[in-house]
C-alpha positions in Angstrom: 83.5 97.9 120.4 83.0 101.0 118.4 82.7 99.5 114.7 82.8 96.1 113.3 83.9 95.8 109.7 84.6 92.6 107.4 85.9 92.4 104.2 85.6 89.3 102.3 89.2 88.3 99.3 87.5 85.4 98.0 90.6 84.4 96.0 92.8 81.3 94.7 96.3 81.5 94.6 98.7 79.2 92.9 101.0 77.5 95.0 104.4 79.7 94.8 102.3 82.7 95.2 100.3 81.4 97.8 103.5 80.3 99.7 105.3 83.8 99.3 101.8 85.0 100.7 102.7 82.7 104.0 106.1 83.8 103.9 105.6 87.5 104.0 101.7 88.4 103.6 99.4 89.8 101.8 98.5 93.9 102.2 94.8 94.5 101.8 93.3 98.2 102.3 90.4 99.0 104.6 89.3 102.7 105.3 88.5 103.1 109.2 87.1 106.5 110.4 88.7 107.4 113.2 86.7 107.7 117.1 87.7 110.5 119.6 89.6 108.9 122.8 91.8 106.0 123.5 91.4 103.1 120.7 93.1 100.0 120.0 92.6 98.4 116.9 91.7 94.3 116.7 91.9 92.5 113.5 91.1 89.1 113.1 91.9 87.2 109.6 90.6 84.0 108.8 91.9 81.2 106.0 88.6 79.8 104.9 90.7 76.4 103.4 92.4 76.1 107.0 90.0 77.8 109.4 93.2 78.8 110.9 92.7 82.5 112.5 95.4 85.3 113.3 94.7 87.7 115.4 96.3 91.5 116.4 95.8 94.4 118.4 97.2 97.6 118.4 96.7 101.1 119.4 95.5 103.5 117.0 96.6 107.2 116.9 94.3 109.8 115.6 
């Protein structure tokens, strides 16, 4: 692990916008400073109300 970073959207939705959230997501922006060599990225997301958890990976180009 290179670098950890969390970033908190402590935010309610109403119920149409929460379920077009669901349907197609929700785009959030995080800076990340690139590292010399062969990355991946992992990011993990978390619904507080459901403790439900998604998870990715991917490489990262510099």
């Amino acid at each position: 692990m290179l670098a950890e970073r969390s970033q908190k959207v402590d935010q309610s939705f109403k119920s149409d916008i929460y379920q077009q959230i669901v349907a197609k997501g929700l785009m959030l922006h995080m800076d990340i400073d690139p590292q010399p060599g062969n990355n991946r990225l992992r990011l993990a997301v978390q619904d507080n109300k459901t403790g439900l958890v998604g998870t990715i990976d991917a490489p990262v180009s510099q």
